[in-house]
C-alpha positions as CSV (number, residue, x, y, z in Angstrom):
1,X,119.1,125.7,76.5
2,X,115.8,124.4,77.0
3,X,112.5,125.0,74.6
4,X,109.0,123.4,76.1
5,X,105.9,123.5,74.1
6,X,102.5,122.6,74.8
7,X,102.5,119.5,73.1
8,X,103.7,117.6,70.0
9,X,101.2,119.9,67.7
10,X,102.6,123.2,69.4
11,X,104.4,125.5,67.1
12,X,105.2,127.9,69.3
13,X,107.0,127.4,72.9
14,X,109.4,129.0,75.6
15,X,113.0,129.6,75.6
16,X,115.4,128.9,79.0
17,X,118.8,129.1,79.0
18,X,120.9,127.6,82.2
19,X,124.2,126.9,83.2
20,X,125.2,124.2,85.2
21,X,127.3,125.5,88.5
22,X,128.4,123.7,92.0
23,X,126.4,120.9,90.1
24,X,123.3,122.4,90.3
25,X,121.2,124.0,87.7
26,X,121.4,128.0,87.5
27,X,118.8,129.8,85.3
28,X,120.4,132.7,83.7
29,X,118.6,135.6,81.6
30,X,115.0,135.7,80.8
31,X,112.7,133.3,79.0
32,X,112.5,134.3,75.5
33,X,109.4,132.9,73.6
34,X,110.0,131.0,70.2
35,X,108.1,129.6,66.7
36,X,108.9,126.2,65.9
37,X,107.4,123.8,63.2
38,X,104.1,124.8,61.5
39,X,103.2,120.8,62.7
40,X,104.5,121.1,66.1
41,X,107.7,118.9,66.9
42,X,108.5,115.1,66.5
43,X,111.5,113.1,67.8
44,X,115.2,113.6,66.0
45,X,117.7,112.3,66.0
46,X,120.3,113.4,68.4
47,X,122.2,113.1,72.0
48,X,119.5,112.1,74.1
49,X,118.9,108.7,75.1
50,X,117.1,105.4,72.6
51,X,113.1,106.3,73.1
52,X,111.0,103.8,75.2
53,X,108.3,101.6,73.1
54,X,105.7,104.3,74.8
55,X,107.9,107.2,73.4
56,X,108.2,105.8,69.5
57,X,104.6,105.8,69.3
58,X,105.0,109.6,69.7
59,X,105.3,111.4,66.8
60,X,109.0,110.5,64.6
61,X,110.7,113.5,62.7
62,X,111.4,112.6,58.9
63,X,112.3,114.9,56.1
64,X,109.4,117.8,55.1
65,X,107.1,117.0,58.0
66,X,106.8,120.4,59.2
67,X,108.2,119.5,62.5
68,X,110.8,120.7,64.9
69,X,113.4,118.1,66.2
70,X,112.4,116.7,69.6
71,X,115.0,115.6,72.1
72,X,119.2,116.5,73.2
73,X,121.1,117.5,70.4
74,X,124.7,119.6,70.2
75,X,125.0,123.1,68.9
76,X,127.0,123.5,65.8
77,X,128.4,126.5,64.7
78,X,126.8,130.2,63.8
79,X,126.2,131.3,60.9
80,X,124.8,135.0,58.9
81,X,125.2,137.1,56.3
82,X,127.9,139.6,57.9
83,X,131.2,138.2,57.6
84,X,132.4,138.3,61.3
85,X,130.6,138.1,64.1
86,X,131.3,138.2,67.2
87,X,130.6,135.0,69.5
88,X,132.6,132.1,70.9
89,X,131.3,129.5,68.6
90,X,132.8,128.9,65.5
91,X,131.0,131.2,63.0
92,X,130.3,130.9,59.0
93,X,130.1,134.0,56.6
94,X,127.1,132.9,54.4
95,X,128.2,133.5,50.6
96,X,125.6,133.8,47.6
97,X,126.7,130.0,47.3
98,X,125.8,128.3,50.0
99,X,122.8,125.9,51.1
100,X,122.1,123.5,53.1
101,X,121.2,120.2,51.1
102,X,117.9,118.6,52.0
103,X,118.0,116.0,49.1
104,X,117.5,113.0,51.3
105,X,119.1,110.8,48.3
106,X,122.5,113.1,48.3
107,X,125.8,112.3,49.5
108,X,125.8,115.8,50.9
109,X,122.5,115.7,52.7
110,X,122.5,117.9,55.8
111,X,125.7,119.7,55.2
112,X,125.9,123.3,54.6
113,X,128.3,123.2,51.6
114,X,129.2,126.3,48.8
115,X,127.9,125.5,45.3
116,X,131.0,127.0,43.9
117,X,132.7,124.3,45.4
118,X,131.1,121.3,45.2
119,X,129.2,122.2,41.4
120,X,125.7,123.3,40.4
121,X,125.1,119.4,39.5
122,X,125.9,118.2,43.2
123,X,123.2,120.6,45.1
124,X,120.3,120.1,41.9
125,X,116.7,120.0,44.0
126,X,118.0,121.7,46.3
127,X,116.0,124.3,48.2
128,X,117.6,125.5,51.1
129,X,119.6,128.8,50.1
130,X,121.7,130.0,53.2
131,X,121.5,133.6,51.5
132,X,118.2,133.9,51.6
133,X,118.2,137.6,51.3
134,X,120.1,136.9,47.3
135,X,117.4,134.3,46.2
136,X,114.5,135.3,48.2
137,X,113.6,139.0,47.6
138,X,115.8,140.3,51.0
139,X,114.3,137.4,53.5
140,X,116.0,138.0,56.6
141,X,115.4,135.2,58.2
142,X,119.1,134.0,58.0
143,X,121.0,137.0,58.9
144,X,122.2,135.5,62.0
145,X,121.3,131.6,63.3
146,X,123.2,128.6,64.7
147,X,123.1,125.4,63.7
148,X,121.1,122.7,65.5
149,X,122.9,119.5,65.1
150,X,119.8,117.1,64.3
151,X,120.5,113.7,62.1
152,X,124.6,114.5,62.1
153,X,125.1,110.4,60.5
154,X,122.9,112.7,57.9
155,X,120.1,109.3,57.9
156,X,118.1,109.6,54.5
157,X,114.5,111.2,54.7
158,X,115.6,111.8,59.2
159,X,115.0,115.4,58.7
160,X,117.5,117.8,57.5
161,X,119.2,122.1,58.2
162,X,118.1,122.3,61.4
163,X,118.8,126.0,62.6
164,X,117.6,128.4,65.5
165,X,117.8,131.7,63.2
166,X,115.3,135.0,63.3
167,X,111.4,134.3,62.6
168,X,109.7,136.3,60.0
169,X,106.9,137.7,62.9
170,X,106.1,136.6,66.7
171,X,104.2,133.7,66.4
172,X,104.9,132.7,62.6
173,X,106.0,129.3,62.3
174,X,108.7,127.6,61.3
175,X,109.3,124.2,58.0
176,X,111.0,123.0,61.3
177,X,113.5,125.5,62.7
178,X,113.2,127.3,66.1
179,X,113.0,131.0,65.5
180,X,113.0,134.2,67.3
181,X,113.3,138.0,67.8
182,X,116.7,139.2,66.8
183,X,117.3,140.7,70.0
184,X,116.8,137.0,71.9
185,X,119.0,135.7,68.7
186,X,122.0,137.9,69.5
187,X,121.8,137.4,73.5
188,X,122.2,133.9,72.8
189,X,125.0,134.0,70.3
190,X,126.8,136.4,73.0
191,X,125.7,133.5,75.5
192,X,127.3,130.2,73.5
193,X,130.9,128.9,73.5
194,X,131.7,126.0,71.9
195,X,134.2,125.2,74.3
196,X,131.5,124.8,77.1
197,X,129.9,122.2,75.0
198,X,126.3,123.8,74.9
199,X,123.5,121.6,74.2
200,X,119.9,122.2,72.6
201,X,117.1,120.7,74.2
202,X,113.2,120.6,73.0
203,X,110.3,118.7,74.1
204,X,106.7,119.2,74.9
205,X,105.8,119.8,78.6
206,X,104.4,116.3,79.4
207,X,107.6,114.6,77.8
208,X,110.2,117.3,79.9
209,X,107.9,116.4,83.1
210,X,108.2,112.9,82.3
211,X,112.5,112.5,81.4
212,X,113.3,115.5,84.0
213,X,114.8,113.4,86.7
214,X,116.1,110.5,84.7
215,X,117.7,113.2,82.2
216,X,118.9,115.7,85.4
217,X,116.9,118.0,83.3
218,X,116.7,121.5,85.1
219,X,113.5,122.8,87.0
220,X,111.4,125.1,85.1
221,X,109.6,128.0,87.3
């Protein structure tokens, strides 16, 4: 899946999905239009190539920035508050317990990890419930997501919990997410299997028109 944006400021951009057939690129569904970092987008850490000196003068994502990930990165599994859901990628039942750690100075930055597991003492500073509808007055924002699999060698202060999950209102912006309508949410959870090896890929429209034939990146209408 593909997400362009205007630029690196952008917080909002467009959604693609495509499949890759005969070795050609097929679009499939409809464009589905997405929030993403209250500051735009910033490289990440992830799949796609090492930036040129041109490219690392671009904006570089680090930890609270505001920014959405920029570049390739693999999907990780789904994730929500029911406690099955049906998809083929691997799915986790959120429990009052879990968050994802953004403490850039923990051993368990970046990880979604239950705090009835690991202790109360291991996740302190923490901010980054998975239930968000138990700690934060019914926020739905969470019900259903997939992770984005930005900073997986967890790099201090890189940027951390990196999801696609619902936004809060068209247009409202994200900490650093991509978010969406539930509707565009399910048709993509339907969409993924993990066994296909899906792949996440965001950038702003100059840098897609730039990388798109040394990255075989498909042609937007």
């Amino acid at each position: 899946m593909t997400v362009v944006s205007a630029n690196w400021e952008a917080s909002s951009g467009t959604l693609h999905r495509f499949e890759r057939r005969d070795g050609h690129w097929l679009m499939i569904g409809e464009a589905a239009e997405v929030s993403l970092g209250r500051n735009g987008s910033a490289w990440g850490l992830g799949l796609h190539p090492p930036q040129t000196s041109a490219q690392a003068l671009d904006p570089q994502k680090h930890e609270g920035d505001g920014r959405a990930p920029a570049g390739v990165f693999a999907i990780g599994p789904a994730f929500g508050y029911a406690d099955a859901v049906s998809t083929a990628l691997n799915y986790l039942p959120m429990q009052a317990g879990h968050v994802c750690v953004d403490v850039p100075a923990s051993p368990l930055y970046n990880q979604i990890v239950d705090s009835v597991e690991v202790g109360e003492a291991a996740v302190k500073g923490n901010t980054e419930p998975m239930r968000r509808d138990l700690h934060l007055q019914g926020d739905d924002l969470y019900r259903l997501g997939f992770v984005i699999a930005h900073n997986p060698q967890a790099e201090s202060n890189a940027g951390s919990c990196i999801f696609a999950h619902l936004w809060r209102a068209p247009g409202s912006p994200t900490a650093g997410c991509t978010a969406m309508d539930a509707a565009s949410m399910r048709s993509l959870i339907d969409w993924l299997d993990a066994k296909r090896q899906p792949r996440f890929l965001l950038l702003p429209t100059a840098a897609y028109a730039e990388l798109q034939a040394a990255w075989d990146l498909p042609r937007l209408r």
